[in-house]
N, CA, C and O atoms as a GROMACS GRO file, in nm:
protein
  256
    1UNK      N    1   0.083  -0.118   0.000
    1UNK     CA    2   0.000   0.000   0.000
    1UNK      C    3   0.088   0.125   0.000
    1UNK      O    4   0.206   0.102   0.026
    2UNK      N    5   0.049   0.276  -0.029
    2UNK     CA    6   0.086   0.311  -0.011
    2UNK      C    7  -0.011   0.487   0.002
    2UNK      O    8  -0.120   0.507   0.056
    3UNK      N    9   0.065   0.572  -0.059
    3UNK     CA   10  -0.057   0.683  -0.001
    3UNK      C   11  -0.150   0.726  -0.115
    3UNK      O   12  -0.166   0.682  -0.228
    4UNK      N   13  -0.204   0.825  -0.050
    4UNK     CA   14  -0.395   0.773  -0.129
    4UNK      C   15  -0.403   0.943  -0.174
    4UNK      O   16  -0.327   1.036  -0.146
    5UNK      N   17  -0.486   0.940  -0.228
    5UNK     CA   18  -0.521   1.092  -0.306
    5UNK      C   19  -0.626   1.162  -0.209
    5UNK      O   20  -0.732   1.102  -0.187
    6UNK      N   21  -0.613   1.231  -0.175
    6UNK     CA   22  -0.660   1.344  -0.091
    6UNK      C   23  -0.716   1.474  -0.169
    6UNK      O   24  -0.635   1.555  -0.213
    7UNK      N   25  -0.859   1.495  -0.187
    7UNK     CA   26  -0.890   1.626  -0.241
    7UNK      C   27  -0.972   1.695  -0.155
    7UNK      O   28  -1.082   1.664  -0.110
    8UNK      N   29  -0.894   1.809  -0.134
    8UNK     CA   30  -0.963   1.919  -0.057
    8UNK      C   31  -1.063   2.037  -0.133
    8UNK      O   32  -1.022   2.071  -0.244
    9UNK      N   33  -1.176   2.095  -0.090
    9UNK     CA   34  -1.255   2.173  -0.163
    9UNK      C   35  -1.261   2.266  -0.017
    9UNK      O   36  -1.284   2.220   0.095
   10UNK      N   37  -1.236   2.401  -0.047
   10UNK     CA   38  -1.203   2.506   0.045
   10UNK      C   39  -1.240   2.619  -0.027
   10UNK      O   40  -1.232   2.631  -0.149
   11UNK      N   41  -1.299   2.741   0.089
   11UNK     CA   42  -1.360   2.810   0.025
   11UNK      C   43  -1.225   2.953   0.031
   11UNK      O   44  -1.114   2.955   0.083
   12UNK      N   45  -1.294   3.050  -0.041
   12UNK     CA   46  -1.152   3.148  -0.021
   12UNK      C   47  -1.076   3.185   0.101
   12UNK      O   48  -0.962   3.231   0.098
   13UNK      N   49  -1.154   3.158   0.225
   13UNK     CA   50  -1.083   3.149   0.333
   13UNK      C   51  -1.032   3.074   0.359
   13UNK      O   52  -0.983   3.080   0.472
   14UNK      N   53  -1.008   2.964   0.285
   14UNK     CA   54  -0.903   2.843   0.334
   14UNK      C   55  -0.965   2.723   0.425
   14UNK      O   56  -0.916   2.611   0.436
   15UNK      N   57  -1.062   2.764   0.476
   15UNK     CA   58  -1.160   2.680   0.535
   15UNK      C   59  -1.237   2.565   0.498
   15UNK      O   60  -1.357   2.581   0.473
   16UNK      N   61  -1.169   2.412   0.489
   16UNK     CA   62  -1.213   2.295   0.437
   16UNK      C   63  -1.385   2.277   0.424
   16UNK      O   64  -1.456   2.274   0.524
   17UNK      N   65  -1.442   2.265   0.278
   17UNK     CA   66  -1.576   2.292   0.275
   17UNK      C   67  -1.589   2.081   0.250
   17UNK      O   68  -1.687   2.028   0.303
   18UNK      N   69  -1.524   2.021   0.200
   18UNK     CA   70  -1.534   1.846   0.176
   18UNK      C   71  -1.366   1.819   0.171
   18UNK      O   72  -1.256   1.869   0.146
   19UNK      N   73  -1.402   1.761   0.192
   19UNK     CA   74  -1.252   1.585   0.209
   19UNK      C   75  -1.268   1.473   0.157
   19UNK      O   76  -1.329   1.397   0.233
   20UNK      N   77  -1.231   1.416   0.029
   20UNK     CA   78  -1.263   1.316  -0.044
   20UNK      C   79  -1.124   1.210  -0.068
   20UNK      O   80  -1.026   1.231  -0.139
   21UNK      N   81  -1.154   1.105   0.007
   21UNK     CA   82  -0.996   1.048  -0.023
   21UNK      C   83  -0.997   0.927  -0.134
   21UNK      O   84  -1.088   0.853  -0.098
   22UNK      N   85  -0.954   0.888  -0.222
   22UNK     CA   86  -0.928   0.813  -0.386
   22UNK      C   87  -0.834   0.706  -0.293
   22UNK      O   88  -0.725   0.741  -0.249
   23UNK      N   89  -0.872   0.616  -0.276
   23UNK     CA   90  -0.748   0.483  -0.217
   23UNK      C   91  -0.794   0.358  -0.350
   23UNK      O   92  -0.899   0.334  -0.410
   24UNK      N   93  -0.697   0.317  -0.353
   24UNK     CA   94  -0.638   0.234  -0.436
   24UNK      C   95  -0.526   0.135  -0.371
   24UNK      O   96  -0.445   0.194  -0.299
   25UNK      N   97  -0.504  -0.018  -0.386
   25UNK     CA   98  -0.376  -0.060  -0.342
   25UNK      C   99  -0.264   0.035  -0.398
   25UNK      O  100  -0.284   0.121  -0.483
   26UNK      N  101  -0.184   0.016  -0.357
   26UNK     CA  102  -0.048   0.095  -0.421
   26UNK      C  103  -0.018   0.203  -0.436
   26UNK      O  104  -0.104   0.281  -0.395
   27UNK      N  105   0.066   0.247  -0.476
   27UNK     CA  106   0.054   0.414  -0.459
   27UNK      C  107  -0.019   0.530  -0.558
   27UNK      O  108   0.026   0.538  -0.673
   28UNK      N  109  -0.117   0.610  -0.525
   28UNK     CA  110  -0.184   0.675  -0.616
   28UNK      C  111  -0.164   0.823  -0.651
   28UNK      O  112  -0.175   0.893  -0.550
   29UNK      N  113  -0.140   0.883  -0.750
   29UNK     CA  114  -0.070   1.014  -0.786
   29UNK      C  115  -0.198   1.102  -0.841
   29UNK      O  116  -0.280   1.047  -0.915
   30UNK      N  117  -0.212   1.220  -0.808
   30UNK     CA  118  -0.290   1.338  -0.859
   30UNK      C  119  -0.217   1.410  -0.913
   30UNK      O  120  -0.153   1.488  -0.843
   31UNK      N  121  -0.203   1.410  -1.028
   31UNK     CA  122  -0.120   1.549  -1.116
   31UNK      C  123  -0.192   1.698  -1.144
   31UNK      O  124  -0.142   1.810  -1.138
   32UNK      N  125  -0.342   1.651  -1.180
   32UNK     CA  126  -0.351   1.809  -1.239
   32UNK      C  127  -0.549   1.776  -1.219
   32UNK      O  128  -0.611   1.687  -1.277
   33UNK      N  129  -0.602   1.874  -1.127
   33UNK     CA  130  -0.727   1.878  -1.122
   33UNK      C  131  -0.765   2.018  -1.152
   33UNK      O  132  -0.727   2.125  -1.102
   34UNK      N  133  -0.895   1.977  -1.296
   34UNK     CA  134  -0.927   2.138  -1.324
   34UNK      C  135  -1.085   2.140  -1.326
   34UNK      O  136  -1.135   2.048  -1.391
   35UNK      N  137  -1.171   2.224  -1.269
   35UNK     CA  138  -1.293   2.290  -1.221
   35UNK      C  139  -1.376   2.339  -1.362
   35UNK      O  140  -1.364   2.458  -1.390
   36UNK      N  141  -1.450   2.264  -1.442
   36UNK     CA  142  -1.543   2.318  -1.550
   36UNK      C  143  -1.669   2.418  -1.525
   36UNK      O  144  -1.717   2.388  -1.416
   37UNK      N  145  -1.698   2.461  -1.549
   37UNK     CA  146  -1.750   2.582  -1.517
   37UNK      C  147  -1.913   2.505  -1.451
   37UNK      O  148  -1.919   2.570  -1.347
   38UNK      N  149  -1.973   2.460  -1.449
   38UNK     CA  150  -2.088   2.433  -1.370
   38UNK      C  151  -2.106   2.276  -1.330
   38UNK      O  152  -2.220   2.238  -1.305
   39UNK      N  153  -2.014   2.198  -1.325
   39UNK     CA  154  -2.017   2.061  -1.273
   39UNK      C  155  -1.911   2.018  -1.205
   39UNK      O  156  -1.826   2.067  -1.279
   40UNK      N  157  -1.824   1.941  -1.086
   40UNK     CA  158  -1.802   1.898  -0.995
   40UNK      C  159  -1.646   1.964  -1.042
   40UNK      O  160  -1.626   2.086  -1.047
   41UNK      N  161  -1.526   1.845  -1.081
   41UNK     CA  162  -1.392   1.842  -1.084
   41UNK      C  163  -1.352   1.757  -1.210
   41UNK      O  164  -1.445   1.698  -1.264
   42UNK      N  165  -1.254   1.747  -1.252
   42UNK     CA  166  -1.186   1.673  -1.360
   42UNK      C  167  -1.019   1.630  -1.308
   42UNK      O  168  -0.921   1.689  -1.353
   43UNK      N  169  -1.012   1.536  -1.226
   43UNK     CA  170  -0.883   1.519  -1.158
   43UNK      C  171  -0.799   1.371  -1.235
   43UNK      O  172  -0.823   1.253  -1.209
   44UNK      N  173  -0.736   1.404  -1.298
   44UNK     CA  174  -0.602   1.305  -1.386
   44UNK      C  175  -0.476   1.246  -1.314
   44UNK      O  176  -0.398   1.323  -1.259
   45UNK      N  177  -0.459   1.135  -1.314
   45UNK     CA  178  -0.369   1.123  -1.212
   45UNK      C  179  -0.285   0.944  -1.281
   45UNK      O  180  -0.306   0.890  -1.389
   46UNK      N  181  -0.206   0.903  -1.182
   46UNK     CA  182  -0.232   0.711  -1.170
   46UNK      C  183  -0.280   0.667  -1.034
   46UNK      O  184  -0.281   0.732  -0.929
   47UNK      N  185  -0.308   0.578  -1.049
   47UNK     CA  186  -0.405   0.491  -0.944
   47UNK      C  187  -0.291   0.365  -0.979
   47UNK      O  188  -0.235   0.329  -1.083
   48UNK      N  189  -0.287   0.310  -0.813
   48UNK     CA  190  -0.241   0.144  -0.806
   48UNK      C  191  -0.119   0.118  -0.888
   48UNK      O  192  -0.093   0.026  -0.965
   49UNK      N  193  -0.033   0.250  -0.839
   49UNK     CA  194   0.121   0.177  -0.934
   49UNK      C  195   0.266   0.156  -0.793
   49UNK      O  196   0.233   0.194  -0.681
   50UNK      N  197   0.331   0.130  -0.800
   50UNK     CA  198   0.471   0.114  -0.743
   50UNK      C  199   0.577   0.141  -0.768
   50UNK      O  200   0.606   0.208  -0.866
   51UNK      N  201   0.679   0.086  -0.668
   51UNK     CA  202   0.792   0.152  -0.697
   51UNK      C  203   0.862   0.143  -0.880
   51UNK      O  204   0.916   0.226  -0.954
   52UNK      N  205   0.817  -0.019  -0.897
   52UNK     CA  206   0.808  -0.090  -1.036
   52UNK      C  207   0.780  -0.035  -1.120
   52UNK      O  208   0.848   0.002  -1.216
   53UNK      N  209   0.683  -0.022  -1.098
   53UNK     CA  210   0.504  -0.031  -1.199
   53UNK      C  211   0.445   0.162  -1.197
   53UNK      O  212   0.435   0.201  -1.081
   54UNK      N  213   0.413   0.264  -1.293
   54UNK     CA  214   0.344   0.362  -1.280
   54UNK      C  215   0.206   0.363  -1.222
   54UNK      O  216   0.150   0.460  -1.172
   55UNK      N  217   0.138   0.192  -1.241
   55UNK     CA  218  -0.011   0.258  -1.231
   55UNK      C  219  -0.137   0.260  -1.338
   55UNK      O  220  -0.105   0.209  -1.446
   56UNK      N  221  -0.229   0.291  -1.336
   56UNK     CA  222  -0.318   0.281  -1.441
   56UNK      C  223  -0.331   0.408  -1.430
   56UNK      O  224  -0.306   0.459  -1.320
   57UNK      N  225  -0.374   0.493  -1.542
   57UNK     CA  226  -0.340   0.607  -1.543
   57UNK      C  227  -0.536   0.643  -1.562
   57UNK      O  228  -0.618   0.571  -1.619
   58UNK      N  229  -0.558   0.769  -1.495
   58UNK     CA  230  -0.698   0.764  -1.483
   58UNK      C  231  -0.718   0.911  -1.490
   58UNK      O  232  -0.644   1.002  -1.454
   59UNK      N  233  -0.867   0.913  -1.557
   59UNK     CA  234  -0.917   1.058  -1.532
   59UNK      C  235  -1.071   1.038  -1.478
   59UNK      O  236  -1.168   0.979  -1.527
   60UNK      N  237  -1.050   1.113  -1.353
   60UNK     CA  238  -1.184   1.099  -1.278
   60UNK      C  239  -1.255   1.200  -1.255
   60UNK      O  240  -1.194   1.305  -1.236
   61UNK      N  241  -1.390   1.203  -1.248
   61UNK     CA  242  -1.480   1.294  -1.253
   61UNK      C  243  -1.530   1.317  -1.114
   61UNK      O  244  -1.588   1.219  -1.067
   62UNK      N  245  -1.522   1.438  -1.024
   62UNK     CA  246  -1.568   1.470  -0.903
   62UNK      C  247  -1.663   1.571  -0.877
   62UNK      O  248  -1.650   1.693  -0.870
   63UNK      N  249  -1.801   1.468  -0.857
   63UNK     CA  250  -1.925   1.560  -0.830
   63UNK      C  251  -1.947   1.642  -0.745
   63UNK      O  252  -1.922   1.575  -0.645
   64UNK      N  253  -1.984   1.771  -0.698
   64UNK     CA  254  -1.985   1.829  -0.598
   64UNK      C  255  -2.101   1.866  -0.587
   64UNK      O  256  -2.136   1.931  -0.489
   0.00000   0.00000   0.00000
């Protein structure tokens, strides 16, 4: 195992509005999450790779 994707949604004060954690065996990477103008998140990343191995590489959709 290893560590898990963590997305925070905070409002301009910095003040945690949700906490959503992405676990997967193995280690999971968030590279680049971008905000479309009237629906949740678009967060790209790998899921379930190792020291070995990258991972399956994923783009996930986060409803809010």
């Amino acid at each position: 195992t290893g560590p898990d994707i963590v997305v925070l949604e905070v409002d301009r004060d910095g003040t945690v509005q949700t906490r959503t954690v992405l676990e997967r065996p193995g280690v999971d990477r968030g590279v680049m999450i971008v905000e479309p103008r009237t629906w949740g998140y678009l967060l790209t990343g790998t899921l379930g790779g190792s020291r070995s191995a990258p991972g399956d590489f994923a783009v996930l959709w986060l409803a809010h």
